[in-house]
Backbone as CSV, one residue per row, in Angstrom:
resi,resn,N_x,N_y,N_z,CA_x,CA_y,CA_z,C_x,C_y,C_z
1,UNK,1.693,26.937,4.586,2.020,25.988,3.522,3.021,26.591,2.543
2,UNK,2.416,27.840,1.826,3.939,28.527,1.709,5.017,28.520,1.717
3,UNK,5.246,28.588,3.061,6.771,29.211,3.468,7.402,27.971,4.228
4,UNK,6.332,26.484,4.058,6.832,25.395,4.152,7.378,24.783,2.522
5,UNK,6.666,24.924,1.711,7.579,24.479,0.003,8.272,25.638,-0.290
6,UNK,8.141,26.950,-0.186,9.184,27.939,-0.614,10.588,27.778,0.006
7,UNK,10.172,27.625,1.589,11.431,27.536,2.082,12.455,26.693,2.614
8,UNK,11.554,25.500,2.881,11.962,24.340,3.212,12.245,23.269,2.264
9,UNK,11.179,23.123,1.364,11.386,21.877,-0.005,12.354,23.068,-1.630
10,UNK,12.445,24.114,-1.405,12.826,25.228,-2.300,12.003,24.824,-4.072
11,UNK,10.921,24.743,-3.333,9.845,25.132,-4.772,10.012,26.283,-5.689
12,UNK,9.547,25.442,-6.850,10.198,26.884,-7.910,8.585,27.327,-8.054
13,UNK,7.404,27.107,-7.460,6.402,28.069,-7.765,5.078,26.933,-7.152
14,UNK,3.859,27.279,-6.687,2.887,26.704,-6.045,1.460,27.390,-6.384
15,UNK,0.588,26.198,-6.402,-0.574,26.418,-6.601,-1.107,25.771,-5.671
16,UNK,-2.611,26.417,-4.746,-3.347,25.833,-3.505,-4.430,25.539,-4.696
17,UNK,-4.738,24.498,-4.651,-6.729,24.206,-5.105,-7.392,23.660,-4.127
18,UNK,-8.831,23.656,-4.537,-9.282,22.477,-3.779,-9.063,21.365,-4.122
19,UNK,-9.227,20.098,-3.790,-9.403,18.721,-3.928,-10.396,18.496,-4.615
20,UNK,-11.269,18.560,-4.453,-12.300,17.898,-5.138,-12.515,18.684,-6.793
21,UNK,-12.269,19.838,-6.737,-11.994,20.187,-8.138,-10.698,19.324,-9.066
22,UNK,-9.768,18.981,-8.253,-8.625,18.401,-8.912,-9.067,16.765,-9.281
23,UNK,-9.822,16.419,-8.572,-10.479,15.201,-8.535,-11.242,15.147,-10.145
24,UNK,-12.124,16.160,-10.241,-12.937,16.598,-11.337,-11.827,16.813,-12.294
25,UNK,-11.266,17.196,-12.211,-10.177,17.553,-13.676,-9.319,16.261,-14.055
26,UNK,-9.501,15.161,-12.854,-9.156,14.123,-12.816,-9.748,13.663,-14.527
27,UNK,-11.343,13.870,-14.493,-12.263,12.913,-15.386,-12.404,14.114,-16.316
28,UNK,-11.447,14.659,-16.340,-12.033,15.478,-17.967,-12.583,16.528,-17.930
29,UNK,-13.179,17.378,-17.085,-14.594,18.226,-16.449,-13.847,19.509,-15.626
30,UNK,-14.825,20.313,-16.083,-14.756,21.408,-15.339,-16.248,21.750,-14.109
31,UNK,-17.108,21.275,-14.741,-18.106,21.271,-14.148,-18.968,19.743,-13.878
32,UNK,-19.366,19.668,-12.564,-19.896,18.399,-11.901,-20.037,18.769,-10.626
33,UNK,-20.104,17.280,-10.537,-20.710,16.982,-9.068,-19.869,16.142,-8.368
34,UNK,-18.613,16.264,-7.552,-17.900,15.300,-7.071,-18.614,14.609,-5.794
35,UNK,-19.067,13.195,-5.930,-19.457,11.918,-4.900,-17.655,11.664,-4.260
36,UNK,-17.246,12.144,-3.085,-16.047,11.271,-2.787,-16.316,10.489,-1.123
37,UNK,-16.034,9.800,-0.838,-16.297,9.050,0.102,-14.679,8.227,0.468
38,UNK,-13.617,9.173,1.074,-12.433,8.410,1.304,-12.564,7.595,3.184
39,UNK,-11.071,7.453,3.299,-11.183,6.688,4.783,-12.075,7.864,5.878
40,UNK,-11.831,9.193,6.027,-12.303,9.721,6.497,-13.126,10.608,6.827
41,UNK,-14.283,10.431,5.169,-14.897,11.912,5.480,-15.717,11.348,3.660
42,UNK,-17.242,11.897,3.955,-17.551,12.078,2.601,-17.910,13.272,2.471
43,UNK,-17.879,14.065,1.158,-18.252,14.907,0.549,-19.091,14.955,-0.440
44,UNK,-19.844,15.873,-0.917,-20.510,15.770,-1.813,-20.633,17.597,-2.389
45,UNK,-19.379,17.376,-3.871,-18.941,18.922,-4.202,-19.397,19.287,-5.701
46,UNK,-19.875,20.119,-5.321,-20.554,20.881,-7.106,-19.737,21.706,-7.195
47,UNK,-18.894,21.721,-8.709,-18.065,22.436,-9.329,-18.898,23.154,-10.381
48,UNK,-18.816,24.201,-10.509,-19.047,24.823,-12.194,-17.511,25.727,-12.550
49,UNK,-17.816,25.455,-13.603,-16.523,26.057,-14.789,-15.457,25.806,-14.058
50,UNK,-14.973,25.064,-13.016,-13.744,24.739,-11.915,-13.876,25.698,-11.088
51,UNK,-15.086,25.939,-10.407,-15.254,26.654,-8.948,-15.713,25.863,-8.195
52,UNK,-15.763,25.417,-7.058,-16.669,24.652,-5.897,-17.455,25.578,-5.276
53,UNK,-18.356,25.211,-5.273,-19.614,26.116,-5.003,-20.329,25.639,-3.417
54,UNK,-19.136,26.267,-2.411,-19.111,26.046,-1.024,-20.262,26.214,-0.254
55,UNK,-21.292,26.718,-1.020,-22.740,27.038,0.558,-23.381,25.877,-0.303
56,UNK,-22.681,24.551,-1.257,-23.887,23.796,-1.570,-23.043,22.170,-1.339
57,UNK,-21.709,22.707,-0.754,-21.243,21.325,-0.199,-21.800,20.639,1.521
58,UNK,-21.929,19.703,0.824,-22.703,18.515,1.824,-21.582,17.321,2.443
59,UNK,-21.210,17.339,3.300,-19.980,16.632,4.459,-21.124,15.576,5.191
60,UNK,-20.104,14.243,5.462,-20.231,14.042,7.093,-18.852,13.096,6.945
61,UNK,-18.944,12.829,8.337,-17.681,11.808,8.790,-18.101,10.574,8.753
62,UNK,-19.013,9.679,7.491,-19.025,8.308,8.058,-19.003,7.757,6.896
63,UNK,-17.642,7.040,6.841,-17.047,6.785,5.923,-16.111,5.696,5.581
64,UNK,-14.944,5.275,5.237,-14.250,4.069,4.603,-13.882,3.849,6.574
65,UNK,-13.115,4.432,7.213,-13.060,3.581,8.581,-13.940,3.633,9.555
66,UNK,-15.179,4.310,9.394,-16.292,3.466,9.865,-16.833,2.704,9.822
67,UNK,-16.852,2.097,8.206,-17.043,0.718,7.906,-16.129,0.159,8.240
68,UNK,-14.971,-0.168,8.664,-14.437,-0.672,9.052,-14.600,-1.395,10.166
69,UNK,-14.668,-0.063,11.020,-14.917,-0.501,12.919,-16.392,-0.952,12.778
70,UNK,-17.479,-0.790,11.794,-18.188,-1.475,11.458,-18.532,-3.091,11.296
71,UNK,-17.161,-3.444,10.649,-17.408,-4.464,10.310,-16.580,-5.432,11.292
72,UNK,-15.943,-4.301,12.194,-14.928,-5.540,13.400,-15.981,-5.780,14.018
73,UNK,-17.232,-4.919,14.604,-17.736,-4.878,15.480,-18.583,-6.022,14.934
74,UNK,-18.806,-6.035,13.680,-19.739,-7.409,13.142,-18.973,-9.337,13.460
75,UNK,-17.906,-8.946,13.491,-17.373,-10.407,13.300,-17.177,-10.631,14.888
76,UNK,-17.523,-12.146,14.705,-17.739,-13.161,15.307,-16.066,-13.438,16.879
77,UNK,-15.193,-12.524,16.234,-13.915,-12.925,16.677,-13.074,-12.005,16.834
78,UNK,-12.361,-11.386,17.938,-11.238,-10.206,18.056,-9.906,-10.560,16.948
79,UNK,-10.358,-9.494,15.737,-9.273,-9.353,14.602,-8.603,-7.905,14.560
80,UNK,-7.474,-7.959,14.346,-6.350,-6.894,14.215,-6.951,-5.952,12.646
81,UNK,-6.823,-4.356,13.375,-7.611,-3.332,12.312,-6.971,-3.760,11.069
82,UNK,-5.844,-4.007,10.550,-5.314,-4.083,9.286,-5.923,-5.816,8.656
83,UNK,-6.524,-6.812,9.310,-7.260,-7.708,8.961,-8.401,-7.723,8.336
84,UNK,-9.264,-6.872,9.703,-10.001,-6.309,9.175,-10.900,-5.358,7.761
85,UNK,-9.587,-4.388,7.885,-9.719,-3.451,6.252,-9.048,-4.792,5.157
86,UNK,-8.218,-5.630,5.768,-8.631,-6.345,4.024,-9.510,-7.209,3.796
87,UNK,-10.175,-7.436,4.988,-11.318,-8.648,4.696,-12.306,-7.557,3.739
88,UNK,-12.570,-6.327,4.238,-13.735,-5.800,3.834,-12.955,-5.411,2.619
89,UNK,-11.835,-5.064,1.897,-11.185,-4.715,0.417,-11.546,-5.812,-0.255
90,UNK,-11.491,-6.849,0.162,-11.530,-8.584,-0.920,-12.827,-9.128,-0.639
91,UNK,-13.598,-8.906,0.272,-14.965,-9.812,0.441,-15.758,-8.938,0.861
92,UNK,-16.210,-7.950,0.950,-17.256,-7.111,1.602,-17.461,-6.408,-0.270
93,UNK,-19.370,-6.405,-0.059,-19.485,-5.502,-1.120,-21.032,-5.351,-0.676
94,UNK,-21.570,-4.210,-2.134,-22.741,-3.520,-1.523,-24.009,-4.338,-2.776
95,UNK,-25.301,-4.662,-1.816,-26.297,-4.859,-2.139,-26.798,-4.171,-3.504
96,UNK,-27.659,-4.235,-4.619,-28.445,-3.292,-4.922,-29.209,-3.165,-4.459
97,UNK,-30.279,-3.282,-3.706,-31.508,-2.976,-2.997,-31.328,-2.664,-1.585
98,UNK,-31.672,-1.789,-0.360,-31.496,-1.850,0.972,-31.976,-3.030,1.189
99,UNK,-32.519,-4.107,0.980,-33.323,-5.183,1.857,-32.574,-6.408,1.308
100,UNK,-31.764,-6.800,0.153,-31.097,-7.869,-0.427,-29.926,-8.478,0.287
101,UNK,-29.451,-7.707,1.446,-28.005,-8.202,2.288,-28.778,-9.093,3.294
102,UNK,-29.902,-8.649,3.592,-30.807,-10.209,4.400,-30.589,-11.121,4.115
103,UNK,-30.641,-11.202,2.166,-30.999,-12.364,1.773,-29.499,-13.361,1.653
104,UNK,-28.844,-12.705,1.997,-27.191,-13.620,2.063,-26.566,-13.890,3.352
105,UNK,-27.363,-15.075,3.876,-26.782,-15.402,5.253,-26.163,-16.329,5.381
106,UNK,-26.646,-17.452,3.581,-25.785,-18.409,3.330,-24.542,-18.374,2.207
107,UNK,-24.150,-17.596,2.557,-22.815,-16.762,1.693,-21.469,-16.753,2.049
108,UNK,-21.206,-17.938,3.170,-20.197,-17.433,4.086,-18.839,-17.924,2.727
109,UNK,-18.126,-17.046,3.046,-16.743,-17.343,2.469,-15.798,-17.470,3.433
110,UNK,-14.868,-17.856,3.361,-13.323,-18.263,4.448,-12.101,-17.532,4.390
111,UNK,-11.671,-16.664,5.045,-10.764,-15.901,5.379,-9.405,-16.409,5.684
112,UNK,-8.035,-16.324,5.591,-7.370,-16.697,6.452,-6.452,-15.623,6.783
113,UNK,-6.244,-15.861,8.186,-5.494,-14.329,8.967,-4.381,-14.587,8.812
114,UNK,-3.394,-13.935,9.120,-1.711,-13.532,8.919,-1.106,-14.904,9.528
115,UNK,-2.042,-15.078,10.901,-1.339,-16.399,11.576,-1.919,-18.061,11.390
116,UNK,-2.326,-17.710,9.554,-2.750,-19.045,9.395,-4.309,-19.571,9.943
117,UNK,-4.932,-18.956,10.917,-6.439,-19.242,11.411,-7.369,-18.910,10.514
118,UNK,-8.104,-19.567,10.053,-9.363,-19.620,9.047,-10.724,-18.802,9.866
119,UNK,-11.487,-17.932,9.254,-12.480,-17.318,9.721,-13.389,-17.403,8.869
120,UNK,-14.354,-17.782,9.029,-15.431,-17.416,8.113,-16.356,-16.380,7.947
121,UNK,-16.744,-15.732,6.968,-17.370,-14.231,7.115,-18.942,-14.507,6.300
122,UNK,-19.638,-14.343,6.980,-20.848,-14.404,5.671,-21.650,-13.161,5.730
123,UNK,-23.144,-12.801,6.486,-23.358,-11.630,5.614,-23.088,-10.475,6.389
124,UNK,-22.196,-10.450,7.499,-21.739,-9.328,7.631,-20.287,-8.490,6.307
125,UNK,-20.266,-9.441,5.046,-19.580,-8.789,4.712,-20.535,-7.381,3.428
126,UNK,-21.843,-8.035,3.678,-23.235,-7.198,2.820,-23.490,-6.138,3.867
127,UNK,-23.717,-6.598,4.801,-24.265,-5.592,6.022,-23.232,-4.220,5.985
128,UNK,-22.128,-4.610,6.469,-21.229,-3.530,6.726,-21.251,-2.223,5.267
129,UNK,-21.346,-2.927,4.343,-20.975,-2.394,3.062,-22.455,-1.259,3.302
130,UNK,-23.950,-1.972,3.698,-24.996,-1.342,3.587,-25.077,-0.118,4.320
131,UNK,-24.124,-0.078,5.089,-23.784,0.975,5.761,-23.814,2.182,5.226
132,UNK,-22.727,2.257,4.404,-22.605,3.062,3.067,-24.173,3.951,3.094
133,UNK,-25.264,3.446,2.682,-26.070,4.087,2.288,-27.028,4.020,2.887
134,UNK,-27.080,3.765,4.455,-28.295,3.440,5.352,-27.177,3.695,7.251
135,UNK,-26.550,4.514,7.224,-25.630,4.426,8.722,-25.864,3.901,9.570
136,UNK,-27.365,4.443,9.991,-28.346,4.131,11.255,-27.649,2.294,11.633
137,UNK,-28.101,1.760,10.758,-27.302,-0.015,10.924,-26.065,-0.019,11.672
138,UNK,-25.255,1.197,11.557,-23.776,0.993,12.535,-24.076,1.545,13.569
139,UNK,-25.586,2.167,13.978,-25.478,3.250,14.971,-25.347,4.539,15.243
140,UNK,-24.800,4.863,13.919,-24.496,6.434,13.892,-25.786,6.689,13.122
141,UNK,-25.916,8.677,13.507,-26.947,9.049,12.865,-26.446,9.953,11.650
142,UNK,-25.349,10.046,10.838,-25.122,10.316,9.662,-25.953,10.516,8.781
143,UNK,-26.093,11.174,7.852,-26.849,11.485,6.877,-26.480,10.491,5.967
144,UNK,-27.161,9.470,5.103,-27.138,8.791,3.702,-26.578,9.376,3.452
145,UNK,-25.913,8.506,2.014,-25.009,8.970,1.373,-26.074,10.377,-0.193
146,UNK,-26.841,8.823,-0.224,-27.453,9.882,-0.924,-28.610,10.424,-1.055
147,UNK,-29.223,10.948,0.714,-29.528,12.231,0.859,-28.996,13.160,0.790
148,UNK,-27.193,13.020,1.180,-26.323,13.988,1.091,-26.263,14.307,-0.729
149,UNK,-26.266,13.761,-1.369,-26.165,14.096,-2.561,-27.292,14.921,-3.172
150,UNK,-28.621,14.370,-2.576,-29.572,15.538,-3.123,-29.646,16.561,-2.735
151,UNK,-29.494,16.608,-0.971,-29.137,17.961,-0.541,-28.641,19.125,-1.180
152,UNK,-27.303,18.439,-1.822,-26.502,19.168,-2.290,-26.730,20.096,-3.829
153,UNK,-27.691,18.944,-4.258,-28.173,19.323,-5.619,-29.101,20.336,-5.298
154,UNK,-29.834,19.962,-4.745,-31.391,20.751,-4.496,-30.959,22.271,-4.778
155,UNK,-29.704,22.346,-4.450,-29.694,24.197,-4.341,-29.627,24.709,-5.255
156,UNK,-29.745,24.305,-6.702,-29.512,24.982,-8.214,-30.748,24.779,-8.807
157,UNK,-30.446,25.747,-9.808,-31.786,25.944,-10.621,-32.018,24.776,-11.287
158,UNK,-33.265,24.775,-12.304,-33.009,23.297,-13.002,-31.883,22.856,-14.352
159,UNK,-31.808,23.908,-14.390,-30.801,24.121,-15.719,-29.320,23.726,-15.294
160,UNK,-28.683,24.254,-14.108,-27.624,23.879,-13.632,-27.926,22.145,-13.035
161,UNK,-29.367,22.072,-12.101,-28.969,20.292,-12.127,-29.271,19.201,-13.193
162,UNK,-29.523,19.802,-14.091,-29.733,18.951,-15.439,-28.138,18.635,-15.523
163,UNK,-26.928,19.809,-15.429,-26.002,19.667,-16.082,-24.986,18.619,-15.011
164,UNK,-25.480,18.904,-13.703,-24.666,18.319,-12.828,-25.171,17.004,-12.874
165,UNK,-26.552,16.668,-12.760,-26.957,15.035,-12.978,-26.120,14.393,-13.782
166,UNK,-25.893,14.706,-14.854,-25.017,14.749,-16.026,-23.988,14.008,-15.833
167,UNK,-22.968,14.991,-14.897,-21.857,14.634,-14.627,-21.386,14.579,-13.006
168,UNK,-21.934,13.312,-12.783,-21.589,12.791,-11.599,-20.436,12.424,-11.208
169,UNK,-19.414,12.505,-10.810,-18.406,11.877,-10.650,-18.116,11.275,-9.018
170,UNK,-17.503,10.019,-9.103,-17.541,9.585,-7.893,-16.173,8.862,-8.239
171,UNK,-15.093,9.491,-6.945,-13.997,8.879,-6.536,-13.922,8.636,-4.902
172,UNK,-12.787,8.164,-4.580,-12.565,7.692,-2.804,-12.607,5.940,-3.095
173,UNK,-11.531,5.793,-2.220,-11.450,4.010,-1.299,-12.741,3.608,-1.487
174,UNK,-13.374,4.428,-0.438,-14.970,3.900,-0.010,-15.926,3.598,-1.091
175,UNK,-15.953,4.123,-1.956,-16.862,3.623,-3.414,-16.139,2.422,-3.904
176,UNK,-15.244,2.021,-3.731,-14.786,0.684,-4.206,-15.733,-0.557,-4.314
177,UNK,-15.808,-0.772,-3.350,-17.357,-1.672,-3.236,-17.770,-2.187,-4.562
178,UNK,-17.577,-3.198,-4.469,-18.729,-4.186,-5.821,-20.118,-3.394,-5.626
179,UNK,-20.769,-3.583,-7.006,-21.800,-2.647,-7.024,-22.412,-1.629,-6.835
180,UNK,-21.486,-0.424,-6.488,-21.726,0.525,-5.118,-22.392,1.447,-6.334
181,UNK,-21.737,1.674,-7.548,-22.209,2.136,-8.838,-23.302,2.507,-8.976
182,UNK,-23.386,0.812,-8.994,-24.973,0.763,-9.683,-26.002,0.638,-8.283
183,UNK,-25.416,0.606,-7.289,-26.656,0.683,-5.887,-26.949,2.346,-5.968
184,UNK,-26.058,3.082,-6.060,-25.940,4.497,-6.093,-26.963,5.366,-6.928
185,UNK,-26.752,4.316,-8.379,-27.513,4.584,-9.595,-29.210,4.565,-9.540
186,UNK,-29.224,3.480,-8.587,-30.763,2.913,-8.370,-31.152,3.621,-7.023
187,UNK,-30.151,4.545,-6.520,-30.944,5.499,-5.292,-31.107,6.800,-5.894
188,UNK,-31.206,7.044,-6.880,-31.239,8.235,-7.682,-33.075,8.271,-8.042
189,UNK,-33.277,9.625,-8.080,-34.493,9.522,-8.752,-35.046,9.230,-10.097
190,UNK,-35.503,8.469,-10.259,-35.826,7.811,-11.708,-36.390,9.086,-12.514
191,UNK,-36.999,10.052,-12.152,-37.575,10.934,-13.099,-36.189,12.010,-14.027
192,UNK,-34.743,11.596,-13.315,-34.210,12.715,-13.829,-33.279,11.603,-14.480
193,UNK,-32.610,12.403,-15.481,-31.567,12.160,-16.411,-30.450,12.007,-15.793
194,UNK,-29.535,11.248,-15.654,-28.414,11.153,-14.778,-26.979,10.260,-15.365
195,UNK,-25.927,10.726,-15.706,-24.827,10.376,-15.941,-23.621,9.814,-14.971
196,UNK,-23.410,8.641,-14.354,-22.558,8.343,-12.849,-20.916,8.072,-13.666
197,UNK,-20.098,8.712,-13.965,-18.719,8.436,-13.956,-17.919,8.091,-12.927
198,UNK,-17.276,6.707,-12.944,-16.249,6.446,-11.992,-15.128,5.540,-12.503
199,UNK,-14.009,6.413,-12.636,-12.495,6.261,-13.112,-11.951,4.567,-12.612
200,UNK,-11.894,3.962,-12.976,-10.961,2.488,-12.521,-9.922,3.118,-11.006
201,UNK,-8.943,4.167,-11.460,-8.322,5.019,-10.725,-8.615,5.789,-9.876
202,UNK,-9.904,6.089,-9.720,-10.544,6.622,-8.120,-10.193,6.573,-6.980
203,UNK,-9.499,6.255,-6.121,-8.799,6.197,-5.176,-8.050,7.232,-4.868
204,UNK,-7.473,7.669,-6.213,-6.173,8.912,-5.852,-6.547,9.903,-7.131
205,UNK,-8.247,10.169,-7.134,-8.265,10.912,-8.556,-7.462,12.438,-7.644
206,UNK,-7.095,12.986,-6.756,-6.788,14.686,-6.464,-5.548,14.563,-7.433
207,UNK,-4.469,13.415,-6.990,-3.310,13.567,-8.057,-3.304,13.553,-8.940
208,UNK,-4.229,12.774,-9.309,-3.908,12.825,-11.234,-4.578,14.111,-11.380
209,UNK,-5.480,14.569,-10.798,-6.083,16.132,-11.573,-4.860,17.098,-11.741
210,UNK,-3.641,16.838,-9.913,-3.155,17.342,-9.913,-1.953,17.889,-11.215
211,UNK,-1.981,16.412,-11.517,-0.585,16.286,-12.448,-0.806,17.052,-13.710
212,UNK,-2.389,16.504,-13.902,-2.745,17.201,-15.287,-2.641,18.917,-15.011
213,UNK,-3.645,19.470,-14.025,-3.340,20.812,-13.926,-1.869,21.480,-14.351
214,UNK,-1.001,21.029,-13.399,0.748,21.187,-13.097,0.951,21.431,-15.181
215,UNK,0.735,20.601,-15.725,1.141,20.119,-16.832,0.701,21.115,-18.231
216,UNK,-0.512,22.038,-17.683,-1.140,22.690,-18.324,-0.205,23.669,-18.772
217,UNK,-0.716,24.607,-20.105,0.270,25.846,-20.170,0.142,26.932,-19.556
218,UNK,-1.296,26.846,-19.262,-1.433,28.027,-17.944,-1.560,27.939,-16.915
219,UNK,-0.697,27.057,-16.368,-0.186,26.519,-14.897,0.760,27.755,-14.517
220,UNK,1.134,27.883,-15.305,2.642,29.146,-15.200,2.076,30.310,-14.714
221,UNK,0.769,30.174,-15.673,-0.128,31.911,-15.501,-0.346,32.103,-13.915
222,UNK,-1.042,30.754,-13.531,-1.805,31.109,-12.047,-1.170,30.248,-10.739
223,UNK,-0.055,30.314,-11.078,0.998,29.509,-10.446,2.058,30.919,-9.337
224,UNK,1.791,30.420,-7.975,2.808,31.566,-7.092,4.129,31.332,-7.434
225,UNK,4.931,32.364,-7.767,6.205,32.269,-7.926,7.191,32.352,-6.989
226,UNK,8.089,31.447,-6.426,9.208,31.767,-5.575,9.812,33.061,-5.678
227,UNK,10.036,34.030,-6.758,10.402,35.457,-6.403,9.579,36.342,-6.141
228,UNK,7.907,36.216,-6.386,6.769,36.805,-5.894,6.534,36.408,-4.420
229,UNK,6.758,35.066,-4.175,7.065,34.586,-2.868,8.306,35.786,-1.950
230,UNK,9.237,35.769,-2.508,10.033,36.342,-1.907,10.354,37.946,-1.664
231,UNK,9.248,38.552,-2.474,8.771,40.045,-2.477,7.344,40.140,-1.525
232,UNK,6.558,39.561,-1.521,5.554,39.796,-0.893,5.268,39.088,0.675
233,UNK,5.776,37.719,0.720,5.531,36.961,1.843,4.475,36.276,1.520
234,UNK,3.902,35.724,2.615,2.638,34.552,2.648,1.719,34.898,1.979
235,UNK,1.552,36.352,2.526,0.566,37.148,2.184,-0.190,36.870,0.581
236,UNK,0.996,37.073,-0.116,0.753,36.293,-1.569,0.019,35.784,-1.792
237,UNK,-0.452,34.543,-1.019,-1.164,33.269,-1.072,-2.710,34.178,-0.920
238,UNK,-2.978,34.723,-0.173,-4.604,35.360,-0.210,-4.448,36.439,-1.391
239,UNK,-4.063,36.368,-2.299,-4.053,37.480,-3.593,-4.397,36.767,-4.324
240,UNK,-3.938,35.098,-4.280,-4.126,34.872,-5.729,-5.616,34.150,-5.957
């Protein structure tokens, strides 16, 4: 990556982070709990003081285009993938309760595709969404979303998950979802104290952390330099 912006784009200096910390700096924070759930992959990342604290991150792969192929596999009619992802952007959303997407079978709303044909969608546009936080329904055996989240917690003392309950943060596509918030909120354990932040702008919180970082005055400090680049080599990059 390097010696692809040093030498190719002629960068005047580079910083590697993680993502999900930049995400977090997105909302203000140095320390949390990043919920991200994009097209391909959820995570679930505990930051303190802007470290990610890697033996307590919690992954899987089932995510914004699994609901997807989710929800082709639900409809009634062979629709084109880009139909698809906008039916579920404009009409698909998530239950609060696991058992409430039953209750909407008379919900159908009307679609119309690129070539003018009307479809009607009813509660597969609840179902698919329930996915989110119950997989098994698409078939896959994925971990919940938020078992993955306690998992992840479980590994700190109580003092550190007091602080992370705190500050939840949840960005990614995939949280978009009507209600996903507050379904999220109500899979939480009621005995603990819990704070859920999620930015309007979630979708692309890595950049904006990014921008803000970049913007800082001690960006300069911990920032690789193209003539340190050019004295040391790649190598650089595992020093800093």
């Amino acid at each position: 990556m390097a010696e692809i912006m040093f030498e190719k784009f002629n960068s005047v200096s580079l910083y590697i982070s993680n993502q999900s910390v930049l995400a977090l700096y997105a909302s203000g924070r140095q320390t949390g709990i990043m919920l991200e759930s994009g097209a391909g992959q959820t995570n679930v990342v505990p930051i303190i003081d802007g470290i990610a604290k890697k033996d307590a991150v919690e992954s899987n792969a089932f995510a914004g285009n699994a609901v997807t192929n989710y929800l082709r596999s639900l409809l009634s009619r062979d629709i084109c993938e880009n139909s698809v992802t906008s039916i579920k952007e404009k009409l698909c959303e998530v239950t609060l309760d696991s058992q409430k997407w039953e209750n909407y079978a008379d919900s159908d709303v009307a679609y119309t595709l690129p070539d003018g044909t009307e479809v009607i969608i009813g509660v597969e546009r609840f179902k698919c969404a329930e996915a989110i936080f119950n997989p098994s329904l698409a078939g896959a055996t994925n971990t919940p979303i938020t078992e993955l989240f306690l998992k992840s917690i479980s590994t700190f003392d109580e003092e550190l998950k007091s602080s992370l309950y705190k500050n939840i943060v949840v960005a990614g596509g995939n949280t978009m979802f009507p209600n996903f918030i507050e379904r999220f909120e109500n899979s939480l354990p009621k005995s603990k104290k819990f704070k859920v932040w999620a930015n309007a702008e979630r979708i692309n919180p890595t950049w904006i952390g990014g921008s803000i970082l970049a913007s800082m005055e001690e960006f300069n400090n911990i920032s690789i330099k193209k003539t340190d680049y050019a004295e040391q080599g790649a190598t650089i990059v595992k020093l800093v």
